[in-house]
GUVODO-131938 format. One record per residue (C-alpha): x, z, y; residue number from 0. Coordinates in steps of 0.05 Angstrom, whole numbers. Example, Ala and Ser with C-alpha at 12.3 -4.5 7.8 and 13.67 -1.06 7.14 Angstrom:
BEGIN
<rec><xx>246</xx><zz>156</zz><yy>-90</yy><nr>0</nr></rec>
<rec><xx>273</xx><zz>143</zz><yy>-21</yy><nr>1</nr></rec>
***
This chain:
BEGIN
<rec><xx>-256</xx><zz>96</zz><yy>57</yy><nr>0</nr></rec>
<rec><xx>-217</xx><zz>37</zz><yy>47</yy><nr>1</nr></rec>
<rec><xx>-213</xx><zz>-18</zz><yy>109</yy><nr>2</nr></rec>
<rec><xx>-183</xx><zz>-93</zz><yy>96</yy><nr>3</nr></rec>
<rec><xx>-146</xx><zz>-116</zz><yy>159</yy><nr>4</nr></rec>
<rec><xx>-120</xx><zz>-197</zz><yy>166</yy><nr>5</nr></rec>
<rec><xx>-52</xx><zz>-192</zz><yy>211</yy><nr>6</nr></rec>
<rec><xx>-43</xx><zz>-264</zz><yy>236</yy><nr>7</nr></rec>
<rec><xx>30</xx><zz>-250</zz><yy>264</yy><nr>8</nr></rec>
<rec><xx>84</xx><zz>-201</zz><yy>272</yy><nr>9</nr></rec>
<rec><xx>58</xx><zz>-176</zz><yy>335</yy><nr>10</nr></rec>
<rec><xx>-12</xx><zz>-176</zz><yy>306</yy><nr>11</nr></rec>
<rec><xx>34</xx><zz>-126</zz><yy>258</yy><nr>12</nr></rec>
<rec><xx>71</xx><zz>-96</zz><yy>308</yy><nr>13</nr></rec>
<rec><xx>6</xx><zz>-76</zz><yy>360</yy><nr>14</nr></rec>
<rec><xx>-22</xx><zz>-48</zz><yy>288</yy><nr>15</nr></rec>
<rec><xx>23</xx><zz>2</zz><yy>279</yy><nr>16</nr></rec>
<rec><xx>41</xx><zz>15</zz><yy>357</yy><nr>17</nr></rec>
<rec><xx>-44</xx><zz>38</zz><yy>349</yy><nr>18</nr></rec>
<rec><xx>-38</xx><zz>74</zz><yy>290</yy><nr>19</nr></rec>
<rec><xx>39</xx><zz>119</zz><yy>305</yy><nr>20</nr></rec>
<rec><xx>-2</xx><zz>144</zz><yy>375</yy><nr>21</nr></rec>
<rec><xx>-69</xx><zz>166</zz><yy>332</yy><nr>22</nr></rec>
<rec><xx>-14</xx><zz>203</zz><yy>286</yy><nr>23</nr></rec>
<rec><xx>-12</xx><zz>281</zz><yy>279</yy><nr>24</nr></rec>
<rec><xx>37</xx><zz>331</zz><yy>258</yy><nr>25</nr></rec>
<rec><xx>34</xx><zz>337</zz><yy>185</yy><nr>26</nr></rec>
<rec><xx>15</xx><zz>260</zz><yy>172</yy><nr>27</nr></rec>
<rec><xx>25</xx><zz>221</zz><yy>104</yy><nr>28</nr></rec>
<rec><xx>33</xx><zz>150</zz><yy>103</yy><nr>29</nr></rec>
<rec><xx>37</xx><zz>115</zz><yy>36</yy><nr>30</nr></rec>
<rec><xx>63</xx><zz>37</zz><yy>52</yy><nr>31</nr></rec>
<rec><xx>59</xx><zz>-6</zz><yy>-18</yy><nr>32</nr></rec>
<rec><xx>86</xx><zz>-77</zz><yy>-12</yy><nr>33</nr></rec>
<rec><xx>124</xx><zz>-123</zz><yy>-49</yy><nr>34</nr></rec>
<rec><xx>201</xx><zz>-141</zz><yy>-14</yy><nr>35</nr></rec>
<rec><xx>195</xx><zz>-179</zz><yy>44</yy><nr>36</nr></rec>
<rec><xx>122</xx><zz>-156</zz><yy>57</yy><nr>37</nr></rec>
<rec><xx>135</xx><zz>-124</zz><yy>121</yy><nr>38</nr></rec>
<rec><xx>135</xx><zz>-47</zz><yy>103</yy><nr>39</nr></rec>
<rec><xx>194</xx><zz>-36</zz><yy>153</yy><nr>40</nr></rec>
<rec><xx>176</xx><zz>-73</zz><yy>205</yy><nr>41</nr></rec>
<rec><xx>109</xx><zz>-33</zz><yy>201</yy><nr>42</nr></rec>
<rec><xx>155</xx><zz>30</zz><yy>197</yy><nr>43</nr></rec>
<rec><xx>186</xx><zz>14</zz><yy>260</yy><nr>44</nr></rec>
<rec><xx>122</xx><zz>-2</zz><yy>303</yy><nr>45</nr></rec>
<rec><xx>82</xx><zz>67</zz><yy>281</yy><nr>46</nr></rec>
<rec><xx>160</xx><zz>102</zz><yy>305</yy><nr>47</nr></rec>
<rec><xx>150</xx><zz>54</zz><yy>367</yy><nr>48</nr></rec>
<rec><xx>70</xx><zz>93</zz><yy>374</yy><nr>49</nr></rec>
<rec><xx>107</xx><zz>155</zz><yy>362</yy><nr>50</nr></rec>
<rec><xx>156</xx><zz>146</zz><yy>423</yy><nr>51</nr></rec>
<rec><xx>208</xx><zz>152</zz><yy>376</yy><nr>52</nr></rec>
<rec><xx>275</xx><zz>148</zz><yy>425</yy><nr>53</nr></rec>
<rec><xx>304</xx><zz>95</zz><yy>387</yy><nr>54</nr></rec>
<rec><xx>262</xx><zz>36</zz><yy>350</yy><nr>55</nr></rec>
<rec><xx>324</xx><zz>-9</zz><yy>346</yy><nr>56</nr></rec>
<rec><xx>349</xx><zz>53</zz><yy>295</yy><nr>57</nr></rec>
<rec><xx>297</xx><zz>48</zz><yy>253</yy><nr>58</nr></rec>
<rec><xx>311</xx><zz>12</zz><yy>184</yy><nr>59</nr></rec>
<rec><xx>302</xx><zz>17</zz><yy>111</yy><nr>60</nr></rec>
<rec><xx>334</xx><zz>81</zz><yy>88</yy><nr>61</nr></rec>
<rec><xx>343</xx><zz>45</zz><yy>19</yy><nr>62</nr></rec>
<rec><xx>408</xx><zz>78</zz><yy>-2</yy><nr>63</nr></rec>
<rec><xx>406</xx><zz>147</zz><yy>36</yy><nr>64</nr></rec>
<rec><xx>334</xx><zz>154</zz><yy>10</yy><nr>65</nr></rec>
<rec><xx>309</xx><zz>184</zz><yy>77</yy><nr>66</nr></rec>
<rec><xx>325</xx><zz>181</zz><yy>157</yy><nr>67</nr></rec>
<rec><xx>293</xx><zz>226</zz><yy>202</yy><nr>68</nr></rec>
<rec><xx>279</xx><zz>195</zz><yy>274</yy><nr>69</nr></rec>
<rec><xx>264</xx><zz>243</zz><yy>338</yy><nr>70</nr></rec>
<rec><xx>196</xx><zz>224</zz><yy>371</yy><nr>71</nr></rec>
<rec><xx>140</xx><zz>251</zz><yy>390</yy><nr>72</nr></rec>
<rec><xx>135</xx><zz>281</zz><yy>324</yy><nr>73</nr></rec>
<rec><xx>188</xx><zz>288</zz><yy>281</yy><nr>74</nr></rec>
<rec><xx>185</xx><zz>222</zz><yy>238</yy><nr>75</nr></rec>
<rec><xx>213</xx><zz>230</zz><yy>164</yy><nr>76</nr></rec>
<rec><xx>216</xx><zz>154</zz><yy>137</yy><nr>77</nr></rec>
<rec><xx>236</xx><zz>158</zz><yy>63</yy><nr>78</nr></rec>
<rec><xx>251</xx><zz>92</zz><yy>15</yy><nr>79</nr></rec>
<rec><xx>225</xx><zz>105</zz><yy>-61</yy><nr>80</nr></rec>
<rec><xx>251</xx><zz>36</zz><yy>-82</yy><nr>81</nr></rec>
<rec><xx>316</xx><zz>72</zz><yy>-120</yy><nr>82</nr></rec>
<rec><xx>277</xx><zz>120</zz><yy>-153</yy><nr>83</nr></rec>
<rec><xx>259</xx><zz>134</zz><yy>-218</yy><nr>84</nr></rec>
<rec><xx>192</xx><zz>161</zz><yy>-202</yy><nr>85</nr></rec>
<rec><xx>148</xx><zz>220</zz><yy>-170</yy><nr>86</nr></rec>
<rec><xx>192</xx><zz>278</zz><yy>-202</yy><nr>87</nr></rec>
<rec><xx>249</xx><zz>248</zz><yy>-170</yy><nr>88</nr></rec>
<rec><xx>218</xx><zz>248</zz><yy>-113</yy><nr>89</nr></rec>
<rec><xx>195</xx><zz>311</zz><yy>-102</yy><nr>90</nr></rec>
<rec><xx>268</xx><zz>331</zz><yy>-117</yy><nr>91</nr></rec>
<rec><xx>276</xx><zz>310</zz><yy>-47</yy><nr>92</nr></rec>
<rec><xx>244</xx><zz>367</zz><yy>-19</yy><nr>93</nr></rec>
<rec><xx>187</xx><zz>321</zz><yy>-2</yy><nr>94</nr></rec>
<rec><xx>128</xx><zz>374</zz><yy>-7</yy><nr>95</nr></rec>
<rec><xx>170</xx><zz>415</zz><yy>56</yy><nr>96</nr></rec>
<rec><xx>162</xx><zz>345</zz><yy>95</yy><nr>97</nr></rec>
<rec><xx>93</xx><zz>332</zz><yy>85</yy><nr>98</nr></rec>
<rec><xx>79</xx><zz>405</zz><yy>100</yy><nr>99</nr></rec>
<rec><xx>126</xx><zz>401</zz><yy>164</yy><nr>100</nr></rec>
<rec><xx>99</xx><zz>386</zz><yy>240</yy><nr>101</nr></rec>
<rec><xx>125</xx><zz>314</zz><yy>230</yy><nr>102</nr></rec>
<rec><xx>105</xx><zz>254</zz><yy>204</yy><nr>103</nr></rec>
<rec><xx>117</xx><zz>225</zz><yy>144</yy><nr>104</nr></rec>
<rec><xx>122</xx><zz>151</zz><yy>120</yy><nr>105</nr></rec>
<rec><xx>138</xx><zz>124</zz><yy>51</yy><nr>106</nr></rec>
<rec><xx>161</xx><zz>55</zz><yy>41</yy><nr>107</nr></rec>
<rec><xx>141</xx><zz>39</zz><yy>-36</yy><nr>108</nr></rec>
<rec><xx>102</xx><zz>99</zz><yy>-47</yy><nr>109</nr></rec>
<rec><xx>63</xx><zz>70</zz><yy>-114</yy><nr>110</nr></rec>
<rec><xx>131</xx><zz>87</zz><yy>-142</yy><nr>111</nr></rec>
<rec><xx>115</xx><zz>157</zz><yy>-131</yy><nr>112</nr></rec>
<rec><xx>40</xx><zz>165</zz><yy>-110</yy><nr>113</nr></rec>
<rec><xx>41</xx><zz>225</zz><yy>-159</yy><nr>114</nr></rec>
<rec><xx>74</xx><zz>267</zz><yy>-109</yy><nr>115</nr></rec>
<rec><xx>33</xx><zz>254</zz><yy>-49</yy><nr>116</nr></rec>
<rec><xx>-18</xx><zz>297</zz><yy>-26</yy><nr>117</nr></rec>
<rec><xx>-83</xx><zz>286</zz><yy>-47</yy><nr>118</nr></rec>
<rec><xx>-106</xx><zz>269</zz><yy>35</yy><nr>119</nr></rec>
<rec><xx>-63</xx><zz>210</zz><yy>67</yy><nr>120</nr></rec>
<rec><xx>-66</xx><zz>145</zz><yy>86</yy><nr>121</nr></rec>
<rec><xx>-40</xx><zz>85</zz><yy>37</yy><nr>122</nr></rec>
<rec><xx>-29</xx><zz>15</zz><yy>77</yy><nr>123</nr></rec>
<rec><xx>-23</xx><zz>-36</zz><yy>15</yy><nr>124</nr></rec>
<rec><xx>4</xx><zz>-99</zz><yy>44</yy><nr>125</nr></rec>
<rec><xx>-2</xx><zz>-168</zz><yy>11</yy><nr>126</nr></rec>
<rec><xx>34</xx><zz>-233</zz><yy>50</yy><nr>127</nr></rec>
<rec><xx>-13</xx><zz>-289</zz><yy>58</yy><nr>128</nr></rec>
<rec><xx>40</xx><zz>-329</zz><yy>88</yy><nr>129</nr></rec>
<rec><xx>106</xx><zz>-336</zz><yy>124</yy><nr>130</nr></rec>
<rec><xx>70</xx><zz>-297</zz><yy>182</yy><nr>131</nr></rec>
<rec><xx>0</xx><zz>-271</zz><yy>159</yy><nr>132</nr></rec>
<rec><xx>-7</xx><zz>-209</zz><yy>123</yy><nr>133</nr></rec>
<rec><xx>-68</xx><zz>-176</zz><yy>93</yy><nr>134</nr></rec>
<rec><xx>-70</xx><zz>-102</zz><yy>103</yy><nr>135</nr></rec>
<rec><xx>-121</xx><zz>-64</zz><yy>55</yy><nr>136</nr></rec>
<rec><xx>-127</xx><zz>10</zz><yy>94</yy><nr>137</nr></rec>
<rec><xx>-145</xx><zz>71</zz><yy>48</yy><nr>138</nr></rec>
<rec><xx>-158</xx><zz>141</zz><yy>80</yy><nr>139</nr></rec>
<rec><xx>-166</xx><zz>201</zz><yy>40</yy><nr>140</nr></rec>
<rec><xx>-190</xx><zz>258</zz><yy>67</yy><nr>141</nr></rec>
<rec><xx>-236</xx><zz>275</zz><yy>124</yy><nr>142</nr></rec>
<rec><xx>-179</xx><zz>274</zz><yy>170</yy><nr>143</nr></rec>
<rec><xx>-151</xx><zz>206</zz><yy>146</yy><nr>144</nr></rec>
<rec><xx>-223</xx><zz>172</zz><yy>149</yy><nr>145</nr></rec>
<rec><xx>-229</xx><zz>197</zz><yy>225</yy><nr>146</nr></rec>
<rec><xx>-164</xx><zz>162</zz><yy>241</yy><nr>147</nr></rec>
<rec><xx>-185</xx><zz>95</zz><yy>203</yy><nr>148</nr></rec>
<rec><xx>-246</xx><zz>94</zz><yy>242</yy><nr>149</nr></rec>
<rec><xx>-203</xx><zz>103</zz><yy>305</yy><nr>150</nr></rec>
<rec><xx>-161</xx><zz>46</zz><yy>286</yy><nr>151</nr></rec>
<rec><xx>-215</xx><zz>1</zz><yy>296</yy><nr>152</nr></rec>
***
């Protein structure tokens, strides 16, 4: 199931992902694909924000350390694939103990490593428009994942 959303501004952005971190569930994958300057940590930041995470001002792009881990709600494990040289790398991480785990999981250039996601998540492609507007294209996987899309809307 695969949704296209228009995001006129950042708060348009920001509301988005408030939405979508309070629908989340222990155990959640989400794939964010973008190219730099799209907006995937800013997204990042307002799902934490949805997940009560104790700290949104904390939240940034774990670029060199590869992953942060944020206390919320649920656990939120926010990794940065940019650096890497692909899905075995990845995995290397100990990522399949994360997605198993009672947290939540996001992945900031995850078509860098989409072969080591489980088969059910969600993927948020984001393409910029303009300056401000950004073009979401939603894709669940998974009964679970399609029941929180239609939520979202």
């Amino acid at each position: 199931m695969t949704h296209i959303i228009d995001i006129p501004d950042l708060s348009a952005t920001e509301a988005f992902g408030r939405r979508l971190g309070a629908l989340l569930f222990p155990g959640a994958v989400i794939a964010l694909i973008g190219q730099l300057g799209a907006g995937k940590t800013h997204l990042t930041r307002a799902i934490a924000e949805g997940l009560n995470v104790k700290n949104p001002a904390a939240v940034n792009s774990p670029t060199f350390v590869l992953i942060q881990e944020y206390p919320a709600r649920l656990p939120i494990y926010h990794f940065d694939a940019y650096r890497l040289s692909g899905a075995r790398e990845f995995a290397e991480l100990g990522t399949d103990e994360y997605f198993h785990s009672d947290g939540v999981c996001i992945v900031e250039w995850a078509d860098k490593v989409a072969a080591a996601f489980p088969v059910d998540h969600l993927r948020i492609e984001i393409e910029i428009i303009d300056a401000n507007r950004r073009r979401f294209q939603v894709q669940a996987t998974g009964e679970t994942y399609c029941n929180l899309l239609k939520r979202l809307d």
